[in-house]
KOLMIDO-507775 format. One record per residue (C-alpha): residue number from 1; y, z, x; residue in three letters. Coordinates in nm, 2 decimals, decimal comma. Example, Ala and Ser with C-alpha at 12.3 -4.5 7.8 and 13.67 -1.06 7.14 Angstrom:
BAZA romi      Y      Z      X vokol
BAZA    1  -0,45   0,78   1,23   ALA
BAZA    2  -0,11   0,71   1,37   SER
This chain:
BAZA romi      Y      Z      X vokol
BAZA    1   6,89   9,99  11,44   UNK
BAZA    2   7,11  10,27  11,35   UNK
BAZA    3   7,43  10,25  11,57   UNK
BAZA    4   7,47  10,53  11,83   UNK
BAZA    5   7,56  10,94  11,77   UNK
BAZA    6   7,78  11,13  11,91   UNK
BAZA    7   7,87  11,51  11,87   UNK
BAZA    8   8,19  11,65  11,70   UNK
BAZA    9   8,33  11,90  11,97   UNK
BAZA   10   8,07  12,13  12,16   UNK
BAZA   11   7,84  12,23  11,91   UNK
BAZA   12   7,93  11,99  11,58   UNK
BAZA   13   7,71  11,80  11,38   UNK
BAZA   14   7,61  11,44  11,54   UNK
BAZA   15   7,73  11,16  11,37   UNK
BAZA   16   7,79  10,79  11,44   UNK
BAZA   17   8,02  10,65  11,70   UNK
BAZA   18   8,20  10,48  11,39   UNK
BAZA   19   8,31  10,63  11,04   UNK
BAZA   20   8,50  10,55  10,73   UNK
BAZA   21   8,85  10,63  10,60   UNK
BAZA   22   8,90  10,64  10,24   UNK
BAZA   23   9,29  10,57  10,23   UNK
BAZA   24   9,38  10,40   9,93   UNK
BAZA   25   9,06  10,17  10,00   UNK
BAZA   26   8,82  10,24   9,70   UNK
BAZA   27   9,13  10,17   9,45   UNK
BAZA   28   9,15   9,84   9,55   UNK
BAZA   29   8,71   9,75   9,50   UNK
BAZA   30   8,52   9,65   9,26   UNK
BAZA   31   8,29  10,00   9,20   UNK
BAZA   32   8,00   9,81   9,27   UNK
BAZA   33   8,07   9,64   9,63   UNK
BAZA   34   8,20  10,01   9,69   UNK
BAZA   35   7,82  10,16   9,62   UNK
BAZA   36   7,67   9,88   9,80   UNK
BAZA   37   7,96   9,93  10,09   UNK
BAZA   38   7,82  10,30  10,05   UNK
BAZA   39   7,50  10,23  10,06   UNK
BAZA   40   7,55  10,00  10,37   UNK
BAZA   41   7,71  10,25  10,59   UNK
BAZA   42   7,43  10,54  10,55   UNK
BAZA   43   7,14  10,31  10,60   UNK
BAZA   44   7,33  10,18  10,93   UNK
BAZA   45   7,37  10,51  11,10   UNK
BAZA   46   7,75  10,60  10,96   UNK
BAZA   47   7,75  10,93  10,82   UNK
BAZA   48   8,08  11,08  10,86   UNK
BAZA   49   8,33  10,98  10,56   UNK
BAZA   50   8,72  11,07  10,59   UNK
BAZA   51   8,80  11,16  10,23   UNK
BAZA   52   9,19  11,25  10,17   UNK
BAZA   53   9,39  11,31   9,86   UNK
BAZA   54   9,66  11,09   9,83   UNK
BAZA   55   9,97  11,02   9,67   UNK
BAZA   56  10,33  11,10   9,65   UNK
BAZA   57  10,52  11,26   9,32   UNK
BAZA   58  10,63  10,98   9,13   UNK
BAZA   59  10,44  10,75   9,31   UNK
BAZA   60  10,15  10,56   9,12   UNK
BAZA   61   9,84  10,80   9,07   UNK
BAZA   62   9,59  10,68   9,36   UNK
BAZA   63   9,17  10,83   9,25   UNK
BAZA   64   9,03  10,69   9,61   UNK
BAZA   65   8,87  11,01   9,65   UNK
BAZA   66   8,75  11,05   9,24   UNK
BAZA   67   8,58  10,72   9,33   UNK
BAZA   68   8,42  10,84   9,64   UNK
BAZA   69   8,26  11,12   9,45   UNK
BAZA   70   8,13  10,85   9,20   UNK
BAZA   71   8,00  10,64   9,43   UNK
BAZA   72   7,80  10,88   9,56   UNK
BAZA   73   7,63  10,96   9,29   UNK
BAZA   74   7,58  10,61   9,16   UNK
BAZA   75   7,43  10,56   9,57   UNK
BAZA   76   7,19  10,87   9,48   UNK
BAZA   77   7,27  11,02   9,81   UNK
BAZA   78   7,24  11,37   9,83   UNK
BAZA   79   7,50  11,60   9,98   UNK
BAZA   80   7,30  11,63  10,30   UNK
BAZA   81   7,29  11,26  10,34   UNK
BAZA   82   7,67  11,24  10,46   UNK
BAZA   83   7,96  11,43  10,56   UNK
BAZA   84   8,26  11,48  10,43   UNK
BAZA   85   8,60  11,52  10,61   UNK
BAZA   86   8,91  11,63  10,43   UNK
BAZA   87   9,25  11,63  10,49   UNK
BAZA   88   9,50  11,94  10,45   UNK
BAZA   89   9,84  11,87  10,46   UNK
BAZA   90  10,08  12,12  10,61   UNK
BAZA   91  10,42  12,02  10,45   UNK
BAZA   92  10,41  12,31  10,20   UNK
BAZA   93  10,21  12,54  10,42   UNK
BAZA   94  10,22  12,89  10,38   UNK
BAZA   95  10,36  12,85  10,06   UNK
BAZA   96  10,12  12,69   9,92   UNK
BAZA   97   9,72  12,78  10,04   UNK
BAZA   98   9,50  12,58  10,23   UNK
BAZA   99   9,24  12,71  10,02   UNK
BAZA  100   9,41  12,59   9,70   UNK
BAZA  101   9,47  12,28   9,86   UNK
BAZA  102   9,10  12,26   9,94   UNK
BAZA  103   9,01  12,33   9,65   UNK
BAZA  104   9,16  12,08   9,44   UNK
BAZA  105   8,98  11,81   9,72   UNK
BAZA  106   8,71  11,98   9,66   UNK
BAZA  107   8,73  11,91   9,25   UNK
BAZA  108   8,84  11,51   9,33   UNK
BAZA  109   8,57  11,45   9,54   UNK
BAZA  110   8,30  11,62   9,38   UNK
BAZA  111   8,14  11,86   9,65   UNK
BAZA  112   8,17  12,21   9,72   UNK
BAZA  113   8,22  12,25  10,10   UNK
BAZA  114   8,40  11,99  10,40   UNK
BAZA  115   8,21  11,96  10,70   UNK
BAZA  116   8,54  11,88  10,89   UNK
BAZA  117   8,90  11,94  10,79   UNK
BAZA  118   9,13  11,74  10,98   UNK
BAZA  119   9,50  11,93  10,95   UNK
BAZA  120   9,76  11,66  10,87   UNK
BAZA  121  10,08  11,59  11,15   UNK
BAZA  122  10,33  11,93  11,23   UNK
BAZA  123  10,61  11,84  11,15   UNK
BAZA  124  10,76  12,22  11,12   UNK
BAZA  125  10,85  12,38  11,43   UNK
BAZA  126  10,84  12,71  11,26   UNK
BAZA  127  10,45  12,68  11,16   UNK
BAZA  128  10,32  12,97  11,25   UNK
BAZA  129   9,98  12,83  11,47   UNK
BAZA  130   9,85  13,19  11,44   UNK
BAZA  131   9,79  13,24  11,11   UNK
BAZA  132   9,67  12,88  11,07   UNK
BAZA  133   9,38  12,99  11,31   UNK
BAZA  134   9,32  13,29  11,09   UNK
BAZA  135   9,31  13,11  10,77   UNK
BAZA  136   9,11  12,81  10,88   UNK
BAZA  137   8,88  13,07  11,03   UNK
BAZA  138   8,84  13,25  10,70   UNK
BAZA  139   8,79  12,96  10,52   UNK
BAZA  140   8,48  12,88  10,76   UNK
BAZA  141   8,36  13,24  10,70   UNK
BAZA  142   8,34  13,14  10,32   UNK
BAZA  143   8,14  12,82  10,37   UNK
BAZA  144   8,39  12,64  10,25   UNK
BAZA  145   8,43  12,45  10,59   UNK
BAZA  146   8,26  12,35  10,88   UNK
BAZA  147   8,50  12,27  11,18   UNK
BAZA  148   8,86  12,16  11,19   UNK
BAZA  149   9,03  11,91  11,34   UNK
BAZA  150   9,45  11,77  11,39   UNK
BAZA  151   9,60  11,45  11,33   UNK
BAZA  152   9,86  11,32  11,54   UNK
BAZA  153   9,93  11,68  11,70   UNK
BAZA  154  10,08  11,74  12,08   UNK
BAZA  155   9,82  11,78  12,35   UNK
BAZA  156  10,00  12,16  12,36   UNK
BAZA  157   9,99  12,22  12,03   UNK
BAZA  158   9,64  12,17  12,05   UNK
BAZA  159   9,62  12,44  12,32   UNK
BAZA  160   9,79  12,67  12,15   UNK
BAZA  161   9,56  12,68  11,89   UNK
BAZA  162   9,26  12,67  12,10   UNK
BAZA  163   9,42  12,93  12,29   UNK
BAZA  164   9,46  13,18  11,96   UNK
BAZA  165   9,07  13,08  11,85   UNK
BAZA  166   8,93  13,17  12,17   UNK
BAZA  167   9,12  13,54  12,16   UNK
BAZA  168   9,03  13,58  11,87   UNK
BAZA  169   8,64  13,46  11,84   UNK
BAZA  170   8,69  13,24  11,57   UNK
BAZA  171   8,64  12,86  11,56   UNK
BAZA  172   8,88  12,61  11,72   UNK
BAZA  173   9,00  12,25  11,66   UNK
BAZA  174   8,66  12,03  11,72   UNK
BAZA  175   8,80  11,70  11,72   UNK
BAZA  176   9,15  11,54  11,73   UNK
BAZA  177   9,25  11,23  11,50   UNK
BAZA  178   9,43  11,04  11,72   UNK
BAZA  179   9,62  10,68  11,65   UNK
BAZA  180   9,37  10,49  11,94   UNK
BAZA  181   9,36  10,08  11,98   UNK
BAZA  182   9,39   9,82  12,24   UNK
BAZA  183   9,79   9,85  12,15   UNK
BAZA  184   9,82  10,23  12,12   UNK
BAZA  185   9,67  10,42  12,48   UNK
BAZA  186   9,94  10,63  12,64   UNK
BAZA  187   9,88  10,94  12,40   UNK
BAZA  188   9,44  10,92  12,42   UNK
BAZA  189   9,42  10,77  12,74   UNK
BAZA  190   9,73  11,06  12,92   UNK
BAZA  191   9,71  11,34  13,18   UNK
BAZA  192   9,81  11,64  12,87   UNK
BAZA  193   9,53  11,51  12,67   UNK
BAZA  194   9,26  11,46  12,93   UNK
BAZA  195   9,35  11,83  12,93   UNK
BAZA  196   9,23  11,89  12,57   UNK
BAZA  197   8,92  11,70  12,62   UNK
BAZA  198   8,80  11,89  12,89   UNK
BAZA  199   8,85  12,18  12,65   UNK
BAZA  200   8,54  12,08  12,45   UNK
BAZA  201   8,77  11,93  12,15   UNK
BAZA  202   8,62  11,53  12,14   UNK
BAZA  203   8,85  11,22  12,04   UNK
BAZA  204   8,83  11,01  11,70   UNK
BAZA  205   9,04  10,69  11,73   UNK
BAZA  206   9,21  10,64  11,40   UNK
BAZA  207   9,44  10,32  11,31   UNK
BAZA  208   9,25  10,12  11,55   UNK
BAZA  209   9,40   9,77  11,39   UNK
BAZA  210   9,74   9,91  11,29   UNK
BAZA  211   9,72   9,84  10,94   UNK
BAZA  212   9,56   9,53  10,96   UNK
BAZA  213   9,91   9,38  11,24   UNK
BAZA  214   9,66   9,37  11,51   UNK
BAZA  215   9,46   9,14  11,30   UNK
BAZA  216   9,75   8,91  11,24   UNK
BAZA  217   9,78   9,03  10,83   UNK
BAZA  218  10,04   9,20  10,71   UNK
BAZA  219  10,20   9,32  10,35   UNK
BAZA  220  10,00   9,66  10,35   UNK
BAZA  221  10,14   9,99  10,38   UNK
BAZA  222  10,13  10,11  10,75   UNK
BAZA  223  10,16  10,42  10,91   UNK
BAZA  224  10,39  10,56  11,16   UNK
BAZA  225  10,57  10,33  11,49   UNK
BAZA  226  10,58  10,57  11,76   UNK
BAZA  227  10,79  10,44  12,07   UNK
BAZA  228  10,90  10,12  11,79   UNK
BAZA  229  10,67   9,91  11,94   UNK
BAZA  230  10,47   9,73  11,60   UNK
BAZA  231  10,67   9,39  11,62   UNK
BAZA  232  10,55   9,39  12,00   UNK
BAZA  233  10,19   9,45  11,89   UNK
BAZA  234  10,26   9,16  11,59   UNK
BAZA  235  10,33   8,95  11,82   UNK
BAZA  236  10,01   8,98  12,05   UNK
BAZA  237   9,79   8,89  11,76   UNK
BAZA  238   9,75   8,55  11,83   UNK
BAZA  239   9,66   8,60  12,14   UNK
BAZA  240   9,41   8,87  12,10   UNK
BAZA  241   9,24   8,66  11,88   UNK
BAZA  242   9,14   8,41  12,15   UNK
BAZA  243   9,06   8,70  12,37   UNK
BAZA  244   8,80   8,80  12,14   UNK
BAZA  245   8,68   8,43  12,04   UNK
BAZA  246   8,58   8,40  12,44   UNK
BAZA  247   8,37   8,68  12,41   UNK
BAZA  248   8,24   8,53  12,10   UNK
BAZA  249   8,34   8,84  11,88   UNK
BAZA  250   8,60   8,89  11,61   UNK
BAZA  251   8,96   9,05  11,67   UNK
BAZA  252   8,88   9,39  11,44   UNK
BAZA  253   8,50   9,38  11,65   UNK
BAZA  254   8,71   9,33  11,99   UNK
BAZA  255   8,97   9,64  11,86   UNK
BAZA  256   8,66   9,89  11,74   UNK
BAZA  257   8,46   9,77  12,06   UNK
BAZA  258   8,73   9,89  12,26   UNK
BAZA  259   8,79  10,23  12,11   UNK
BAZA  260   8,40  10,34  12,18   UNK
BAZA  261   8,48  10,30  12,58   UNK
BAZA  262   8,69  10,66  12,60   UNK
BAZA  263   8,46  10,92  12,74   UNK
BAZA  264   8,58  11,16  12,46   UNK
BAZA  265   8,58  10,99  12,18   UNK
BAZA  266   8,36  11,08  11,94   UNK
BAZA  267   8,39  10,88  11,58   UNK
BAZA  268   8,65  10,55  11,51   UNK
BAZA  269   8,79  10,57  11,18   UNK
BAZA  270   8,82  10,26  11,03   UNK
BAZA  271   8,83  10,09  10,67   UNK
BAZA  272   8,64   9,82  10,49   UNK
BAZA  273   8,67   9,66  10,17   UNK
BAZA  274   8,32   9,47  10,18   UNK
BAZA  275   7,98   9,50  10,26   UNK
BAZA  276   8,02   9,18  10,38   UNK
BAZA  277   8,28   9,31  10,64   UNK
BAZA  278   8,16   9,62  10,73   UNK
BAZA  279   7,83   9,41  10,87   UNK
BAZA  280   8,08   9,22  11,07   UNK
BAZA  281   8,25   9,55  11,26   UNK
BAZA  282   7,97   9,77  11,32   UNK
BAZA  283   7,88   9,41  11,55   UNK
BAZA  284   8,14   9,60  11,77   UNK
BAZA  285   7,85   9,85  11,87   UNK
BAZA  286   7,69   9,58  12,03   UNK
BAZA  287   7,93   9,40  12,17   UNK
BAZA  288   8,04   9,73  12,33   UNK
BAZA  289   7,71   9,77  12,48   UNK
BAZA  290   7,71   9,37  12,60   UNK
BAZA  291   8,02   9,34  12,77   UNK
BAZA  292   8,04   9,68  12,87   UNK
BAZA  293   8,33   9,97  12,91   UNK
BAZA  294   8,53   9,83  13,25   UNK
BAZA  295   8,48   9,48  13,14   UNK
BAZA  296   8,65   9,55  12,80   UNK
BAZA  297   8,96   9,77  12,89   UNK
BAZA  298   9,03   9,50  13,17   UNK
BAZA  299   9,01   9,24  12,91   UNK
BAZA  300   9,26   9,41  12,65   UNK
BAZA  301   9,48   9,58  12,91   UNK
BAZA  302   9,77   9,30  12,85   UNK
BAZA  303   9,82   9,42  12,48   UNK
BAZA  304   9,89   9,78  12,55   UNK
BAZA  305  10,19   9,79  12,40   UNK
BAZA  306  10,33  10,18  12,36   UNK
BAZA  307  10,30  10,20  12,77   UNK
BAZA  308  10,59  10,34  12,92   UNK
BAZA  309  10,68  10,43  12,55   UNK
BAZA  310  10,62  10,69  12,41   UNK
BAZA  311  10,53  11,09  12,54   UNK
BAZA  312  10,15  11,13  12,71   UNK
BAZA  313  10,17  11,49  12,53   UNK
BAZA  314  10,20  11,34  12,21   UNK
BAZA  315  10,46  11,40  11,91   UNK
C-alpha cells in the first residue's frame, strides 16, 4: 500500500509522510538504479522530491539535479506525477534575484514551476524579511511557485515572516526544514517552535541520520554541528543499532520511524542510493504504525544528544 499523506501547511498539496533529497545523491548512481529508484518512490506513495543546485566555485561541477530532470523523463512520469521542491539560497540576496536564481533551477532540472521553495539558512542579520515576503509572493503570482518554506531558520524569524504575509495577504512559509532525528530534538520538539506549528506552518525532519554517523558510517560530507554534539551522537551508534535489532527493524528504519511521531511534521527528507534500500526505509512507515508514537520516543529518548545544547528558538 501507498505509505500515508500528509498536508504541506494549511492548505498545500498532500504528499507522503516521507520524501527524497537530491544532495549530491544521483552523482554518485548508476542512471539506471536512479530511474528504477525513481520509479520505486512514485509507485510507493512518495511524491515530493527535494531538488537543490549544488556546488561551490572551484569546487567540482556536481549535475544531481541535471540527472533528476533525466530521470524523469527516462521514468515517463509526467510533471503532475511528482513535486518538485527547490532550494534558494540567500547568501547573495538582494543582489542577486530569487527569480534568476530560480530560474537557472528551473533550466537544471527541466520543469517550469517549484511546487515548494524551501529558502536556504539566514545567515545575514541585515536581510530585509519584508521584501523577501514581497518577492516570494510575486514569484507565486507568476506561477512560478507554489508555497515556500525555511531551512534551519529561528522559530522568530519564522514569525516575522508569517507576521509580514498575513498583513499583507500574500502567502506565508508552509513548512519548515528542520535538522529532526532521534539525536537532534531540542529545536522541533521546543516551546518557540510549538509556537510556529500552531501557526499552520507543518514540520519536515531533514538529516534524520546525520550524514549517515547515526548509522555508524562515516567519510561523507556532513552538514552543520549545532551545540558540537556529532562525536556524542558517533558514539551512540552502536548502541542504537541494538535498540532497533530488538524491535526487529534497521537503525535508518528505527531513525525515519521516529521522525513521523511529531504531531507537525509533515514530510522526512531522506536519501537513497538503491532501490534496494529505499524498500528497506519506507519499512519505517510500518514499523511506526506497530510500535507506536509513545513506545518509540521512550525507546530512543537516551540518544538525544543536543538536549541542554543548543537554543529551543533555533539559530
Amino acid at each position: 500500500m501507498p505509505i500515508p499523506q500528509r498536508r504541506i501547511g494549511r492548505d498545500g498539496p498532500r504528499t507522503g509522510v516521507l520524501s527524497l533529497g537530491s544532495w549530491h545523491t544521483y552523482d554518485r548512481m548508476d542512471f539506471r538504479e536512479a530511474v528504477s529508484l525513481l520509479q520505486a518512490a512514485v509507485d510507493a506513495g512518495i511524491t515530493l522530491f527535494d531538488v537543490g543546485v549544488y556546488g561551490l566555485p572551484g569546487s567540482p561541477p556536481v549535475f544531481t539535479d541535471v540527472l533528476f530532470s533525466a530521470m524523469v523523463r527516462a521514468a515517463g512520469l509526467r510533471r503532475e506525477d511528482y513535486l518538485l521542491s527547490a532550494k534558494l539560497w540567500l547568501e547573495g540576496y538582494p543582489e542577486h534575484s530569487l527569480r534568476s536564481q530560480l530560474e537557472n533551477a528551473f533550466f537544471r532540472a527541466g520543469v517550469t514551476h517549484a511546487d515548494l521553495v524551501i529558502l536556504g539558512d539566514l545567515r545575514r542579520d541585515d536581510t530585509d524579511l519584508h521584501a523577501l515576503v514581497t518577492d516570494l509572493a510575486e514569484l507565486h503570482a507568476a506561477g512560478l511557485i507554489g508555497q515556500w518554506g525555511v531551512n534551519n531558520w529561528s522559530a522568530s524569524a519564522i514569525k516575522a515572516v508569517h507576521g509580514f504575509a498575513a498583513a499583507d495577504g500574500v502567502p506565508g512559509p508552509a513548512i519548515a526544514q528542520l535538522k529532526y532525528s532521534v539525536a537532534r530534538r531540542s529545536i522541533p520538539d521546543g516551546e518557540p517552535f510549538a509556537s510556529v506549528f500552531d501557526l499552520g506552518v507543518s514540520l519536515q525532519a531533514s538529516d534524520v541520520f546525520e550524514g549517515g554517523v547515526l548509522l555508524g558510517k562515516g567519510g561523507r560530507q556532513v552538514g552543520r554541528d549545532p551545540g558540537g554534539v556529532r562525536q556524542r551522537i558517533a558514539d551512540s551508534a552502536a548502541e542504537l543499532a541494538k535498540v532497533a535489532e530488538n524491535v526487529g527493524a534497521t537503525p535508518a528504519q528505527l531513525c525515519l520511524a521516529f521522525t513521523l511521531t511529531h504531531p507537525a511534521n509533515t514530510t522526512t527528507l531522506f536519501g537513497a542510493t538503491s532501490v534496494r534500500q529505499l524498500e528497506d526505509n519506507l519499512k519505517a512507515v510500518a514499523l511506526a504504525e506497530r510500535v507506536g508514537a509513545a513506545d518509540l520516543r521512550t525507546l530512543v529518548e537516551p540518544f538525544w544528544a543536543d538536549r541542554d545544547a543548543v537554543d529551543p528558538e533555533g539559530p
